[in-house]
C-alpha positions in Angstrom: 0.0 0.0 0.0 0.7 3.5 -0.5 -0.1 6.8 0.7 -1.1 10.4 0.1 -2.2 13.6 0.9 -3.5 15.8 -1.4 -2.7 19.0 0.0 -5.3 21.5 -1.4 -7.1 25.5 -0.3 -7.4 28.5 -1.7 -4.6 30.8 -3.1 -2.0 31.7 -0.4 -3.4 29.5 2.5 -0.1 28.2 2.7 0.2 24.7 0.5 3.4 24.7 -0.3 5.1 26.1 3.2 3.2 23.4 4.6 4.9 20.2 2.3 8.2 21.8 3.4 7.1 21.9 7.0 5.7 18.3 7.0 9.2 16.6 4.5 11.6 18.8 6.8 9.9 17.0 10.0 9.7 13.8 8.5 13.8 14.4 7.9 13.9 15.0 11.7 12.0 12.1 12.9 13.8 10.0 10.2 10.6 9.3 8.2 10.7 9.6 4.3 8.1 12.5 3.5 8.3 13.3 -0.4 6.8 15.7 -1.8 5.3 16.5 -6.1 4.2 19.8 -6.9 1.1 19.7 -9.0 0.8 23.4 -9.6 2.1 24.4 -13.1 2.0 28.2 -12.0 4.5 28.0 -9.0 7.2 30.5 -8.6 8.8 29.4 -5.7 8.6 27.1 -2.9 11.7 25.5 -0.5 10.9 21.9 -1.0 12.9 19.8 -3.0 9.9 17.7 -5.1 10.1 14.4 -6.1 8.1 15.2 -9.4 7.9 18.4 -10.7 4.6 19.3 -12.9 6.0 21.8 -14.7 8.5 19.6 -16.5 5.7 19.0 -18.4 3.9 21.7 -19.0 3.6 25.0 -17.6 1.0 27.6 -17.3 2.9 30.3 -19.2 3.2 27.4 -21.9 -1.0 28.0 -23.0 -1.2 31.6 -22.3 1.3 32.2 -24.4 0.8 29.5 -27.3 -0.8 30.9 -30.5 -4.0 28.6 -30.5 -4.7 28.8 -26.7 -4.2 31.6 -25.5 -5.7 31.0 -22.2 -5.6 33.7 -19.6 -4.7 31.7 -15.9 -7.6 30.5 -14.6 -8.2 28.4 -17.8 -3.9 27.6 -18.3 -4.4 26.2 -14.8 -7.6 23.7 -15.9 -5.6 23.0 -19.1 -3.0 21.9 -17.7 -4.5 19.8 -15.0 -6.4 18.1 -18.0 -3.5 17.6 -19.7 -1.5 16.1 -16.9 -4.6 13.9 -17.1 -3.9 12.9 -20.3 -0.4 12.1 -19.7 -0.8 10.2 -16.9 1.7 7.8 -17.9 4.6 10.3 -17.5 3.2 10.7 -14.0 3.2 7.0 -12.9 6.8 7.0 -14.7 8.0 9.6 -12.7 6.5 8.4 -9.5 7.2 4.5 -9.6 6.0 1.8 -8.1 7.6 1.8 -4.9 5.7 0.4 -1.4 5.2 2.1 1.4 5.5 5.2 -0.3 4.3 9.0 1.7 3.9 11.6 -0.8 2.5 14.9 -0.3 0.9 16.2 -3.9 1.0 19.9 -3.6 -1.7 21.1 -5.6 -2.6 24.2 -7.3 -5.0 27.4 -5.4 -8.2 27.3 -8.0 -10.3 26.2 -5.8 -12.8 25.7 -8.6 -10.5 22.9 -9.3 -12.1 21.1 -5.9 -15.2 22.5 -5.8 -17.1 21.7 -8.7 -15.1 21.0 -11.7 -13.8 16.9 -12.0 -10.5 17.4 -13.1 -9.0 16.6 -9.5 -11.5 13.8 -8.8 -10.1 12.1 -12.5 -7.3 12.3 -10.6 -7.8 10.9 -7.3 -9.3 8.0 -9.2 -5.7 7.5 -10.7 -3.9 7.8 -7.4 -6.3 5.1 -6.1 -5.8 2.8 -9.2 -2.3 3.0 -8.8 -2.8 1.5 -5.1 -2.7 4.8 -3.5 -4.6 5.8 -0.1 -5.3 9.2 0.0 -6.3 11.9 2.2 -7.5 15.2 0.9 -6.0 17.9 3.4 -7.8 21.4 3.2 -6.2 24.3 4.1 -8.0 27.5 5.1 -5.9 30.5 6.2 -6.8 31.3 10.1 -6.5 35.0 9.5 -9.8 34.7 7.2 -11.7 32.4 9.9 -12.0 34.6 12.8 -15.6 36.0 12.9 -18.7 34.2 12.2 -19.7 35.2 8.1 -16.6 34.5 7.2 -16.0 31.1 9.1 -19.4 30.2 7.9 -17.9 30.9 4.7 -15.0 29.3 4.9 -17.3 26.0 6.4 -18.9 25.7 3.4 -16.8 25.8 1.1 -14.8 23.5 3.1 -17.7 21.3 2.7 -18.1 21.6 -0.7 -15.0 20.0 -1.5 -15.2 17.3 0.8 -18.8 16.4 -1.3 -17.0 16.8 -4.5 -14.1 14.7 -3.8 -15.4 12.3 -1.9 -12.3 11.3 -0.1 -10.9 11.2 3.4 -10.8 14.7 5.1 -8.6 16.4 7.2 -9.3 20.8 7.2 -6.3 22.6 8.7 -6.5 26.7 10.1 -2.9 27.5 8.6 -1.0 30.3 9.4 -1.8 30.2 13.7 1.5 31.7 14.4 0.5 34.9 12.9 -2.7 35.6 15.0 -3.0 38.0 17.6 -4.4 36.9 21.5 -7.6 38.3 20.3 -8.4 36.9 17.4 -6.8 33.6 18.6 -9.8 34.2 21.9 -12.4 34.7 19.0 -11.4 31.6 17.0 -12.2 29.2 20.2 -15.7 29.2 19.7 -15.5 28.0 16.2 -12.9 25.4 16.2 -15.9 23.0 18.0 -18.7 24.6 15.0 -21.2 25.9 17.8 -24.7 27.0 15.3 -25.9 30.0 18.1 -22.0 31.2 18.7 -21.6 31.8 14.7 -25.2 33.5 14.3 -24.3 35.6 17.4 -20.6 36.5 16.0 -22.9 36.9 11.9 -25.3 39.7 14.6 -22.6 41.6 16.1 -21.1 42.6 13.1 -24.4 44.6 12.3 -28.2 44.4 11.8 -28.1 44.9 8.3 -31.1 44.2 5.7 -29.3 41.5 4.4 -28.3 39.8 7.7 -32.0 39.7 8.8 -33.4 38.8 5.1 -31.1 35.9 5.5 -31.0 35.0 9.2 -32.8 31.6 8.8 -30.9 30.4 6.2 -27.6 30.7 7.8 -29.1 29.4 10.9 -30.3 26.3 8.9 -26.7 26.5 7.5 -24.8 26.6 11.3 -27.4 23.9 12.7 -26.6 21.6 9.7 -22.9 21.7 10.7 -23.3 21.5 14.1 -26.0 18.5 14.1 -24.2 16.5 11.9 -20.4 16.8 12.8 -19.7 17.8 8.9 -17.0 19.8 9.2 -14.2 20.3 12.0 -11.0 22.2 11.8 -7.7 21.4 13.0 -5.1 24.2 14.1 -2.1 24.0 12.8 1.4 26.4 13.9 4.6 25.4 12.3 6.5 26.8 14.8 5.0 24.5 17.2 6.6 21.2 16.7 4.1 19.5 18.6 1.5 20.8 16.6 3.3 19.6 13.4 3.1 16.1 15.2 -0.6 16.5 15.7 -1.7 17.2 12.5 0.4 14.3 11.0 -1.2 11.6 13.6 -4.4 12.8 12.3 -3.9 12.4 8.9 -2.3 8.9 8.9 -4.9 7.9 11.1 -7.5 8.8 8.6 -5.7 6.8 6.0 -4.5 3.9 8.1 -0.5 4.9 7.5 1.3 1.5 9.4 -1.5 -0.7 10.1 -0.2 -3.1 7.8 3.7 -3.1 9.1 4.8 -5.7 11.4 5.0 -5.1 15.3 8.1 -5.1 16.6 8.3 -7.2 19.5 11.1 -8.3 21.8 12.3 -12.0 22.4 11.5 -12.1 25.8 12.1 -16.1 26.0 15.5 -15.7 24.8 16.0 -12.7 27.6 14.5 -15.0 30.3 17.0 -18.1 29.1 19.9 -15.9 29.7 18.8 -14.5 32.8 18.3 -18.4 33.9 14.9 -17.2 35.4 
């Protein structure tokens, strides 16, 4: 067996800093974390991947071809698609090892999780190629901290766990960089409580469009809440016991060394020698 996390979220919620984060700890704890970077528009991240996407093709490559012509939103689906297509070279490039743990860092169109099938073709592919995969949803913390917006950000973490279908894991990135405050204000969410969101949603104003809507988002925030859709897990990479946190989580989700031998010791051969 092998296994993955597709590491996925919005534009700038912190994808790639987090593949570093997670193969530099794996270095530490003397655990092979690789890493393939998925995103054909990347300009920099500190990693050193396994399999780069843009040895194939790169975004530049269809906004700047005569017949394409794309602008990036559409480079970015093409070349998803085309990786698709030429998922041969991928497989090449990858191998067939056991055991492996690789971290696919994926692009930030998050139309690319939420509604288009592009990504799901490609979890499919993963799976066929004896893969066990956990999609790992990253949200930015500094975008979650009052009600509208976590709702917000609930949703469409929702939304991608629907369209995917896989195994789910949705990280607040980026904890380091909030203030006592906000960090206070967060609490109440990270457990989804319906009447805390609606009272954060109230405070913010009594405007026309937050009473024309009021049962709807309640309907929303009791949906969460009564059916344990959606949690978040807190993640602070300068917290190394964070880092360790998040990682048990996700190999517990996709069963990461359930299928390796225990490691026992030979107590009869100690109790001979001791001549007990």
């Amino acid at each position: 067996m092998r296994y993955a996390q597709l590491v996925i979220g919005p534009a700038g919620s912190g994808k790639s800093t987090y593949c570093s984060a997670l193969q530099q700890h794996g270095i530490d704890v003397k655990r092979n974390i690789e890493v393939i970077n998925l995103d054909p528009a990347a300009e920099y991240f500190d990693y050193e991947p396994m399999v780069d996407v843009r040895e194939l093709i790169h975004v530049q490559d269809t906004m700047e071809d005569e017949e394409l012509h794309f602008g990036p939103n559409g480079g970015l689906v093409f070349c998803i698609e085309y990786l698709l297509e030429n998922s041969d070279w991928l497989h090449d490039k990858i191998g067939d090892q056991e055991d492996d743990y690789i971290l696919f860092d994926c692009p930030g169109q998050i139309e690319l999780y939420t509604h288009l099938t592009a990504m799901k073709k490609l979890v499919i592919q993963l799976q066929n190629w004896n893969f066990n995969i956990c999609s790992v949803f990253l949200v930015d913390v500094q975008f979650m901290t009052d009600g509208a917006k976590f709702l917000s950000g609930t949703m469409a973490a929702l939304s991608v766990m629907v369209n995917l279908e896989l195994p789910h894991v949705n990280i607040l990135s980026k904890m380091d960089l909030l203030s006592k405050a906000a960090r206070k204000r967060l609490d109440r969410f990270l457990d989804p409580d319906s009447h805390a969101i609606l009272g954060d949603i109230e405070l913010s104003g009594n405007t026309a469009f937050n009473e024309k809507h009021r049962k709807l988002s309640e309907a929303i925030g009791s949906l969460i809440e009564d059916y344990s859709l959606v949690r978040f897990v807190p993640l602070n990479l300068k917290d190394l016991e964070s880092i360790t946190d998040v990682l048990i989580t996700i190999d517990n989700v996709i069963q990461f060394g359930e299928d390796q031998d225990v490691k026992t010791n030979d107590f009869e051969a100690i109790d001979e020698e001791g001549g007990d």
